[in-house]
VODO-664836 format. One line per 3 residues: number of its first residue (from 1); for each residue x, y, z of C-alpha. Coordinates in steps of 0.001 Angstrom, whole numbers, plus 500000, padded with zeros to 6 digits. Each point is the difference from the previous one (the first is absolute). Layout:
N
NUM	X/Y/Z  ...
This chain:
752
1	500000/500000/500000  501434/503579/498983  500093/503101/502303
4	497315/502242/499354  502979/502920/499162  501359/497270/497077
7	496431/499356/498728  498801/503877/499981  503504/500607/498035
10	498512/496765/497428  496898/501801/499635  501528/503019/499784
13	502332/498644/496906  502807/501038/501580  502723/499330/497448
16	502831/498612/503091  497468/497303/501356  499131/499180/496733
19	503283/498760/499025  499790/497855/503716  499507/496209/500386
22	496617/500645/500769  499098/501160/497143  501755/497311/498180
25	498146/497421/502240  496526/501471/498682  501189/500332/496243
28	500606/496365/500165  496442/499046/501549  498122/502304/497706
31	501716/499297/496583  500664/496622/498168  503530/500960/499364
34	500969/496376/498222  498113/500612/497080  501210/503404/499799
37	501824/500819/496631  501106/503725/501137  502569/498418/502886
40	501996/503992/499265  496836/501235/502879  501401/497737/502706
43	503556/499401/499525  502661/502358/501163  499565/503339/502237
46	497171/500414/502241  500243/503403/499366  499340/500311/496017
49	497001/501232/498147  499206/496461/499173  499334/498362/503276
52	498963/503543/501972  497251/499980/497086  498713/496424/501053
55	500762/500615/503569  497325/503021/499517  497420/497697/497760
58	500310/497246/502615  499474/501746/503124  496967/502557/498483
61	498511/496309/498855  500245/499189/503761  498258/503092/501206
64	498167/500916/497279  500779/503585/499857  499994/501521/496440
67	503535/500140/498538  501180/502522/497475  503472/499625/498451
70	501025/502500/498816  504064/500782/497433  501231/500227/497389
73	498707/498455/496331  501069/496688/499919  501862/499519/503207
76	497952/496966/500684  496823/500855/501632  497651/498758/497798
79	501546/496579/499591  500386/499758/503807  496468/499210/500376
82	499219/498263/497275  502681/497660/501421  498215/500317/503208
85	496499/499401/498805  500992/496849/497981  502106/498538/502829
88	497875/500457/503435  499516/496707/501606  496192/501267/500150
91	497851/501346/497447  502761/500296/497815  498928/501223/495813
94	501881/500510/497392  500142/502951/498766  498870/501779/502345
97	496803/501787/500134  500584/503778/498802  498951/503180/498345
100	502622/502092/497938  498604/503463/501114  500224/503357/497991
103	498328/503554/500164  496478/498244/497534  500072/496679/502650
106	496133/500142/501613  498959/497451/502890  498159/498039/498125
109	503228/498173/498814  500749/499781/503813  496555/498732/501299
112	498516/498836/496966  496820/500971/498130  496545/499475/498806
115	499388/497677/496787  497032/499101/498128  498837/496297/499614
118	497084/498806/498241  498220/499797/503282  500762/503182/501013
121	503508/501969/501810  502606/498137/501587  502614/501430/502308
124	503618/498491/498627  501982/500657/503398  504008/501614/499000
127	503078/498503/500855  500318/502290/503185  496393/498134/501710
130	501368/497021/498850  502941/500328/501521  498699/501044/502663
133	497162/496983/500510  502969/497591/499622  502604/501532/502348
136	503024/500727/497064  501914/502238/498808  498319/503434/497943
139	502701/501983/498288  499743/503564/499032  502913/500591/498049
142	500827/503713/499625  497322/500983/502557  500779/503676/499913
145	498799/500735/496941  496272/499337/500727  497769/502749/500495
148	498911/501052/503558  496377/499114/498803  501184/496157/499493
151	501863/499624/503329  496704/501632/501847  498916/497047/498692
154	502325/497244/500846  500006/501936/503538  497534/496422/501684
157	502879/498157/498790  502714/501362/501315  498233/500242/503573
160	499480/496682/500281  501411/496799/501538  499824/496659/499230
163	497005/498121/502029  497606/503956/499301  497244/499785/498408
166	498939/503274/498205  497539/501966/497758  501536/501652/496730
169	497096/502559/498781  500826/498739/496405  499954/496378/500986
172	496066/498562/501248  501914/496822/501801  501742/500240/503271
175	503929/499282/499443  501314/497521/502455  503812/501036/499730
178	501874/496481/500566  503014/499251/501491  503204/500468/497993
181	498827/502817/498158  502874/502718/499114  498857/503195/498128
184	503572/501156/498878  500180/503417/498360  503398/501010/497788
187	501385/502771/498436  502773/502432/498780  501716/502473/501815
190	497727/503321/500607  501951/502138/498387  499674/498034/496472
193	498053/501353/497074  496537/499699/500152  499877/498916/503944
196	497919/501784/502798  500814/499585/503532  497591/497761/502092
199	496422/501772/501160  501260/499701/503786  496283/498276/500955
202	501569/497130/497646  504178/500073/501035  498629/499696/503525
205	498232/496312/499002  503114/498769/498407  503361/498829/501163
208	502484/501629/498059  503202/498273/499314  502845/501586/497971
211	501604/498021/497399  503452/501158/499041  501709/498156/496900
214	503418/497586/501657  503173/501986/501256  503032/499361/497809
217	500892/497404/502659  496725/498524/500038  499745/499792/495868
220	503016/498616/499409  499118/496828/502382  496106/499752/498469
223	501668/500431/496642  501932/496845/500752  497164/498201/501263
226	497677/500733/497083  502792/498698/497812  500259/496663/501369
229	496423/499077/500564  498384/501494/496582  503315/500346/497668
232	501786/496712/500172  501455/500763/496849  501914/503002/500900
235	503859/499049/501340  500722/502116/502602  503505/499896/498818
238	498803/502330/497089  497818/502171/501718  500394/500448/503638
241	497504/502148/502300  502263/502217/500793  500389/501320/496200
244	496399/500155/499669  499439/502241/503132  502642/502135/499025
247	498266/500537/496536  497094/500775/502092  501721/502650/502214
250	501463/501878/496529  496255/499657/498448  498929/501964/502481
253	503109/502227/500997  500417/501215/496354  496683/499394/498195
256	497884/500908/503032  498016/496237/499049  498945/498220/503242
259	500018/496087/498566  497433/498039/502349  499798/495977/500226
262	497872/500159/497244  503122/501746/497607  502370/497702/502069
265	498318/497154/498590  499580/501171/496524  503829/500070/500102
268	500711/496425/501532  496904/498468/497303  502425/501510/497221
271	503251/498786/501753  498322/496297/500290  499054/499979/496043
274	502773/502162/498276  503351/499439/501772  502583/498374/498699
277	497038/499670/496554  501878/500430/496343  498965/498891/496701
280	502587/497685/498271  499575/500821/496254  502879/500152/497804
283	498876/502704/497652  499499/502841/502924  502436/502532/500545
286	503407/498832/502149  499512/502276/502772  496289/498353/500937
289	501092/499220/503641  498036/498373/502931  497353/501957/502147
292	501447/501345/503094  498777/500940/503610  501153/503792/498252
295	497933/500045/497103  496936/498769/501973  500305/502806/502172
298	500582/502248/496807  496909/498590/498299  497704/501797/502925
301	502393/503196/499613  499677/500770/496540  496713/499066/499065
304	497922/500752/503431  501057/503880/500601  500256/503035/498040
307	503718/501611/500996  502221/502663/499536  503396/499245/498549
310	502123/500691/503186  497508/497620/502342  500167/497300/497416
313	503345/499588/499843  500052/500114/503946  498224/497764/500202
316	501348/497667/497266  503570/500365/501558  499002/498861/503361
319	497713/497352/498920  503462/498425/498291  501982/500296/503184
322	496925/498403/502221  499960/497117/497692  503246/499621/498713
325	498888/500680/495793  501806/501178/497102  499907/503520/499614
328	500611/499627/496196  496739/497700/500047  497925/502242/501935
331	501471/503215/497859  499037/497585/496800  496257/499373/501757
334	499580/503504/500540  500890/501317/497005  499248/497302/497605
337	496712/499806/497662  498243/497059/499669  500125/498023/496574
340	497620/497410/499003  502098/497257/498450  498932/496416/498106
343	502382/496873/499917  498995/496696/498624  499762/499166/503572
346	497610/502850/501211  498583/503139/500300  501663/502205/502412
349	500249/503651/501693  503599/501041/500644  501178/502781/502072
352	503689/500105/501149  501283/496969/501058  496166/498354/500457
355	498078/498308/497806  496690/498843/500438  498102/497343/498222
358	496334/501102/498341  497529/498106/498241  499184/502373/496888
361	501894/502202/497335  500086/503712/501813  500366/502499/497660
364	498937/503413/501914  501343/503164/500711  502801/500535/502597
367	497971/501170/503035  497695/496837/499370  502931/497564/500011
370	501868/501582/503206  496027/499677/501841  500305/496027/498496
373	503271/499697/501399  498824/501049/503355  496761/498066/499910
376	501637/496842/499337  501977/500267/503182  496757/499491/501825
379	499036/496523/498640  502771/497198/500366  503002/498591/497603
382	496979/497807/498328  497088/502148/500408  499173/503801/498189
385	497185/500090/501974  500428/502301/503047  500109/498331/503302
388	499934/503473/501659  496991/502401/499538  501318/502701/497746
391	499195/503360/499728  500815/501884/496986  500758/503684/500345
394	500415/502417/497095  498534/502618/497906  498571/498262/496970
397	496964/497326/499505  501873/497663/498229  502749/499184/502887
400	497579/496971/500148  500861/498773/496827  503000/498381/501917
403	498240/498200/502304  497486/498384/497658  502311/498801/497710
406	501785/498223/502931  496938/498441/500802  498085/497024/499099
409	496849/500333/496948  497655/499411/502713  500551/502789/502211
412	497054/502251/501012  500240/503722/499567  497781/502687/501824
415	499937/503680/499608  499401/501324/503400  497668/503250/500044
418	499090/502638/502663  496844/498150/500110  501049/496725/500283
421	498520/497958/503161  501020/496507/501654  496966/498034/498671
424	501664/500863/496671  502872/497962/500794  499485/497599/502314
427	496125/498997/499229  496787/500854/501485  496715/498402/501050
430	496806/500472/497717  496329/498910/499421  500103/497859/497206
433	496907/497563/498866  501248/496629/498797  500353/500206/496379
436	501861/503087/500401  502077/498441/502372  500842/496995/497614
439	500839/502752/497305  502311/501959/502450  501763/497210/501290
442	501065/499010/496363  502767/502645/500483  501219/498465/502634
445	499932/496352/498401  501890/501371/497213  502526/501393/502534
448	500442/496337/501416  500631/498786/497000  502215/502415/498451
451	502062/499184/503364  499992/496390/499840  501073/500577/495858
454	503031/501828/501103  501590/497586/502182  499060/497470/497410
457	497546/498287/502099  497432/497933/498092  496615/500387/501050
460	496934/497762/498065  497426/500621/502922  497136/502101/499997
463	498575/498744/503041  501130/502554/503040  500480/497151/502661
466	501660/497824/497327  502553/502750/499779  500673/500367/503473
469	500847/496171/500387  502242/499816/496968  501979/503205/501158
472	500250/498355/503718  501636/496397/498532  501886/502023/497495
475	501597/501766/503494  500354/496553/501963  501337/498695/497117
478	502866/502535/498944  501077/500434/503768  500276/495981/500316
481	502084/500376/496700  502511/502526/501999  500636/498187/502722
484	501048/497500/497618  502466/501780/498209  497913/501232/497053
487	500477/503352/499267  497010/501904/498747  500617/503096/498064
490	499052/503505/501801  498332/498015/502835  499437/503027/502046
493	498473/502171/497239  498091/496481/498292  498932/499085/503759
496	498750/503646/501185  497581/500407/496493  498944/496132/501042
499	499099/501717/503259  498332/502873/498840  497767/498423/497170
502	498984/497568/503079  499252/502812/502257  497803/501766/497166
505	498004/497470/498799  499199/498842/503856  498883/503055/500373
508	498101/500036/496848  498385/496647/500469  498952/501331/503418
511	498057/502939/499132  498213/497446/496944  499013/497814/502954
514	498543/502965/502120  497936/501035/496840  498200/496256/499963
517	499387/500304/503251  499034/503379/499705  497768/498951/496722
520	498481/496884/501658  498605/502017/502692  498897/502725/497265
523	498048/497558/498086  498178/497919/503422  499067/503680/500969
526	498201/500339/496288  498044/497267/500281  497970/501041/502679
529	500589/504114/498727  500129/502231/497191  503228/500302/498125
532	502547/501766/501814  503439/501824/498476  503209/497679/500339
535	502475/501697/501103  503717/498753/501446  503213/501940/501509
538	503071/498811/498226  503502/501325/500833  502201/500978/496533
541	503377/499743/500156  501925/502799/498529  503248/500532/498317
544	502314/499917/503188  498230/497123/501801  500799/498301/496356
547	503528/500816/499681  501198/498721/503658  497920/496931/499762
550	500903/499062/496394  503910/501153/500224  499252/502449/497597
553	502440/503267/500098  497973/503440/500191  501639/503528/499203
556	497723/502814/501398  500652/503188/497977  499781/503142/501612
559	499495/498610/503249  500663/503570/501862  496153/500975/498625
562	497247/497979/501939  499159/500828/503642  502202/498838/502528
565	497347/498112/501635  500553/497339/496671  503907/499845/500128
568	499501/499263/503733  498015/497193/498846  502752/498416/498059
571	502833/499972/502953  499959/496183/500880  500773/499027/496895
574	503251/502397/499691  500795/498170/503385  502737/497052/499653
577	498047/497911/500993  496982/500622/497721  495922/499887/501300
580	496495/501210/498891  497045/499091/502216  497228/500763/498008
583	497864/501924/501843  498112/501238/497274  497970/496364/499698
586	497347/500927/501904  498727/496113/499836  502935/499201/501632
589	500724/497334/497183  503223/501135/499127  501225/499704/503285
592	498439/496684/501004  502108/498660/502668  499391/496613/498352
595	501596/500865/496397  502501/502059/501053  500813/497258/502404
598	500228/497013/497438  501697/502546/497395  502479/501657/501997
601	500751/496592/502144  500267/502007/503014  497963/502540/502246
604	500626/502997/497902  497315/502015/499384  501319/502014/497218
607	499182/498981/496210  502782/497940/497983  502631/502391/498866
610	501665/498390/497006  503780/500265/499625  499687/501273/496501
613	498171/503162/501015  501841/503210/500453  499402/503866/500296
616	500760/502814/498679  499546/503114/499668  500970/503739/497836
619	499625/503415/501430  501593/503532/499101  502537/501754/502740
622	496939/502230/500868  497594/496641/500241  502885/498981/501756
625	499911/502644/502961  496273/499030/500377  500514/496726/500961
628	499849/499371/504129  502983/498561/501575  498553/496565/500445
631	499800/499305/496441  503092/501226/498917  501597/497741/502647
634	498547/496830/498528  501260/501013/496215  503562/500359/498184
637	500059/503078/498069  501433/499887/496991  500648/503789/498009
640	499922/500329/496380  501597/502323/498047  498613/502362/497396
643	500020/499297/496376  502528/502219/498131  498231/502011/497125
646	502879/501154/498013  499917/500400/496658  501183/496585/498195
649	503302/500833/498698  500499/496779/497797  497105/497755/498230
652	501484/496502/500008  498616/496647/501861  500622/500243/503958
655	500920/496308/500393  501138/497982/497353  499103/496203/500267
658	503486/499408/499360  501899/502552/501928  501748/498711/503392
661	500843/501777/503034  503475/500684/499045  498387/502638/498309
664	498101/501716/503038  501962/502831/500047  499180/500981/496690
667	496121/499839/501513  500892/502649/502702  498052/502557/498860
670	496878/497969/498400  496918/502542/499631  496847/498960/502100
673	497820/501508/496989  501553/498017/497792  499684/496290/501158
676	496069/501991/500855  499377/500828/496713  501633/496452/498020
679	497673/498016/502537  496871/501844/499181  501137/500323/496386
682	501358/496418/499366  503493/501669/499064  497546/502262/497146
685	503405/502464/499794  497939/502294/497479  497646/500552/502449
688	502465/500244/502835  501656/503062/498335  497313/501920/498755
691	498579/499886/504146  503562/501020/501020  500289/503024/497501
694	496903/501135/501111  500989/499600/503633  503299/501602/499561
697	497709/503122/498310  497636/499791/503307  503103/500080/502512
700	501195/503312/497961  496820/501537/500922  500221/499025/503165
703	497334/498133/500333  501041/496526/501957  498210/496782/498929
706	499340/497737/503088  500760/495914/499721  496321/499642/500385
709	499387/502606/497368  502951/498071/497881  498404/496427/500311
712	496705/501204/498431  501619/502598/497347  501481/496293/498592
715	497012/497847/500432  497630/502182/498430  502972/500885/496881
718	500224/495807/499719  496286/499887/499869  499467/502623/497322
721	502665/498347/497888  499261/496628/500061  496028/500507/499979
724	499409/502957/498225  503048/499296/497727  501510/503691/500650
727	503407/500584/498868  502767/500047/503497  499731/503663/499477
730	496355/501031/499543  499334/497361/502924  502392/501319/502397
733	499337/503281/499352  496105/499630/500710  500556/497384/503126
736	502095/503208/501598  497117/502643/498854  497980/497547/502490
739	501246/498532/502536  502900/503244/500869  498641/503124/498301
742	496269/499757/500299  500578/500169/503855  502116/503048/499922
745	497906/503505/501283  498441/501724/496983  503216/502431/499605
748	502343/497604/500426  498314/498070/497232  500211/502346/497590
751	503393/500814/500546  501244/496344/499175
């Protein structure tokens, strides 16, 4: 039994008896720490971030006094309890119940709301009563940002303890609050953009506990024990902790860049895949050299930050020393350009002393190939597709171009919008009758399909169940075969679709058996009454839902435009450790402990994320700025350069089938407009010449042509030439009266 003065300081938090034996003894009762796959939160100093942080969880779980956590992005808080919530001895889920809040979050995604059934409204109860009613964990990750409205409203459930029962005015049952339950609030530092300090009627309810990011001393020992336990293929001999802090320490020294866990980890997931990695074909340049510990750290340098000369090469100079590089190579990286170059072997991008392999001919302008160079860091040695969510920032549309031509034909694509909202992407619940709902679902059957087709997965059934059996053996079957020895190709990405195309058509062959039931009673009810309407709720999956279920990889453009309310939606799957609860299933199909159960093969509540899916995202440096801190955390940004718009000094091809990279420095200077203009123009020189005399005309007037404006000026010249049968000059002289002078004031006009 502890002394009342050591169990007020527990309740208290205080941060020297939390780092005691006692507080060890009760970590150990209250978490399953054998199946624990994040050992870095227990091993080591009592005093880190890591273990204070579950300390905190464990003993607010004990008391049941509202926590809030509040640091830095991405030193850790977040994950801390969704490790918590999945690995409680009691009442454990996984992933944890939660809310990402934001200045348009209301209460009714808190507390739930009212729906309409065919016999009338239904109250669907939120994650935070459910919570609640069950005694876990309710997370509301960046809490300051709601509105004081909102946390009036969560006020009930902040006041109470488990074993009260209470009224909520919005709610018409009592809520029995159970034991175990933890309403844990996080968020930034106050003085970050877009943050409010606490109403003080709300900081008084909630136990604040500062999270700092590790002390040098403390990083360099969690950095070491991250390695071990989720890098085994990093040799410590090549990169040791010490280096890595260091780097971490100058980041932030001379760039003024605070790197959290989350960058930390970015760097050791690149480490793991690319050191030591170099491609052994004979027809690439002598000096291609293998990837260093140096050039990793380079790769976040010079593609992540905009920089003045002098703190660039500061920066490059001491990243050298830290890890021991070639200053030639790093000079060479710096400086270099990036060259897209074929060998009988394979595609490839090469910049300095790196090569990397791609699958497809690139033949793009320079800014486009340095942005492919730096994208294809993010995937692995074997894989284009990022394993890292990438955000692109730069000034024109078509920085995207990159990333789709890295990824796969069935990628999904949305243009993001100021009025953009969450059902939009992730799916929403509506009244359907059940033809219609046969007719809607037929997009979804096709999505199945197009999934199964892609992995080469052959599927004769038509029958729902049917399917569902056949996928399950095909599992059993292929897993028996790997324990044999039998490899099977892509088994994560083959495996995860398998998944996800089981997961979906569960679900779908659930909601057909609620509408026979549903019909069955329709039609006893009409033999003894007049003909009623037959209506059903279905729940539509939407593009996102799709994507992570189905592995397919999803580039949101423009993502700085809808309301932060939908970007907040969207966190758990930039996590590491992806999730999506779909909340928006108001029939609670798609999150039928039963399926999820049998699909997932273990208590996790979240949908199957395929391994194939990633995100990503493009943004301008203004977008950029609007962004909160949380979400910029959970991406790698990625700048793009400008396109030059020079005038094109010579007309010849820009890459020669033929032409090697021994000849790369007569390349130096290639014109952006030019390899433009031959791609839109399929190498149509006549054409090509007549739009540059009249450009160089334009630029003597002073009147600048933008890439966009450039783009279009060539399409609509091609089309008037090839359809209309107008001569190069009469077409490209009539494609720049419309798409650059008509939009010129009325004086301005006249005068060109």
């Amino acid at each position: 039994m502890l002394p009342n003065s050591e169990l007020i300081s527990l309740i208290q938090l205080n941060r020297d008896i939390l780092a005691s034996q006692s507080s060890e003894i009760l970590i150990q009762k209250t978490l399953d720490l054998p199946k624990s796959g994040q050992r870095f939160f227990y091993e080591g100093d009592r005093n880190t971030p890591m273990w204070q942080s579950i300390a905190a969880l464990t003993i607010s779980s004990a008391s049941g006094w509202p926590l809030f956590l509040q640091g830095e992005p991405g030193c850790g808080k977040t994950e801390a309890v969704r490790h918590f919530s999945a690995n409680r001895t009691f009442n454990a889920k996984n992933p944890v119940y939660s809310v990402s809040c934001s200045g348009e979050a209301q209460i009714e995604q808190f507390i739930g709301s009212l729906i309409f059934e065919k016999n009338g409204f239904r109250f669907v109860e939120g994650p935070l009563v459910q919570a609640a009613r069950q005694g876990c964990v309710f997370l509301a990750d960046e809490f300051i940002l709601l509105s004081p409205v909102v946390m009036i409203g969560l006020v009930p459930f902040l006041s109470a303890r488990p074993g009260d029962t209470f009224i909520h005015p919005e709610i018409k049952d009592p809520i029995a609050v159970a034991c175990g339950f933890l309403f844990v609030a996080t968020g930034n530092e106050d003085t970050e953009r877009g943050r409010v300090k606490l109403p003080q009627f709300v900081s008084s309810l909630l136990q604040r506990f500062i999270v700092s990011n590790p002390s040098a001393k403390d990083r360099e020992g969690l950095i070491e024990r991250i390695m071990k336990a989720d890098y085994p293929n990093i040799d410590i001999s090549q990169l040791q902790p010490t280096a890595l802090r260091e780097f971490v320490d100058r980041m932030k020294d001379i760039l003024h860049i605070k790197w959290s866990l989350r960058d930390v980890r970015r760097f050791l997931r690149r480490v793991n895949d690319f050191l030591g990695y170099m491609i052994n074909d004979e027809e690439l340049p002598d000096q291609i050299q293998p990837i260093s510990s140096t050039d990793i750290a380079l790769s976040f340098i010079l593609s992540g930050h905009t920089l003045d000369e002098e703190r660039k090469n500061d920066i490059i100079n001491q990243t050298v020393k830290i890890f021991g590089g070639s200053q030639r190579d790093a000079n060479n990286l710096k400086q270099g350009r990036t060259h897209f170059r074929e060998t009988f072997q394979g595609n490839y991008l090469v910049r300095g002393h790196i090569a990397m392999n791609i699958k497809k001919e690139a033949l793009f302008p320079q800014p486009t190939l340095d942005v492919l160079f730096w994208i294809r860091w993010t995937g692995t040695p074997d894989d284009q597709i990022p394993h890292e969510n990438v955000l692109l920032v730069g000034p024109t549309c078509y920085k995207a171009t990159a990333m789709e031509f890295l990824l796969p034909e069935n990628k999904n694509v949305i243009h993001m919008t100021r009025e953009m909202q969450v059902n939009e992407l992730i799916g929403s619940t509506c009244i359907s009758t059940p033809t219609r709902f046969e007719d809607s679902m037929q997009s979804l059957q096709l999505s199945i399909r197009d999934a199964l087709i892609s992995i080469g997965y052959t599927n004769k059934q038509e029958n729902g169940e049917q399917i569902v059996k056949d996928i399950q053996q095909t599992l059993k079957d292929e897993i028996i075969n790997i324990e044999r020895g039998i490899e099977v190709k892509n088994r994560e990405k083959r495996h995860g679709v398998l998944r996800g195309v089981q997961y979906l058509q569960m679900c779908l062959n659930k909601m057909r058996e609620n509408i026979k039931v549903d019909q069955d009673e329709i039609n006893e009810q009409q033999q003894s009454s007049s003909p009623g309407i037959q209506i059903t709720l279905t729940f539509n999956p939407s593009v996102v839902t799709l994507s992570a279920v189905l592995g397919i990889p999803l580039l949101l453009l423009s993502v700085h435009l809808p309301p932060a309310s939908v970007l907040e939606r969207l966190i758990s799957l930039l996590e590491d450790s992806r999730s999506l609860v779909i909340t928006e299933d108001t029939q609670q199909i798609f999150n039928d402990e039963s399926i999820l159960r049998e699909v997932n093969q273990s208590n996790s509540h979240s949908a199957p994320i395929s391994a194939g899916f990633s995100l990503a995202a493009t943004t301008t440096e203004t977008g950029r700025m609007s962004l909160s801190g949380p979400i910029l955390s959970r991406f790698t940004s990625i700048y793009t350069e400008p396109y030059r718009l020079n005038i094109i000094n010579q007309l010849r091809p820009s890459i020669k089938k033929n032409q090697r990279d021994n000849d790369v420095g007569d390349q130096a200077e290639e014109e952006d407009l030019l390899i433009i203009s031959e791609s839109i123009t399929e190498k149509n020189y006549d054409l090509i010449e007549v739009i540059n005399d009249i450009h160089r005309g334009l630029n003597e007037l002073n009147q600048k042509v933008t890439i966009t404006e450039y783009i279009r000026w060539c399409r609509t010249a091609v089309s008037l030439h090839k359809l209309q049968h107008f001569s190069p000059t009469k077409a490209a002289g009539i494609a720049a009266l419309r798409t650059i002078v008509d939009a010129l004031p009325d004086n301005d006009r006249r005068y060109k």
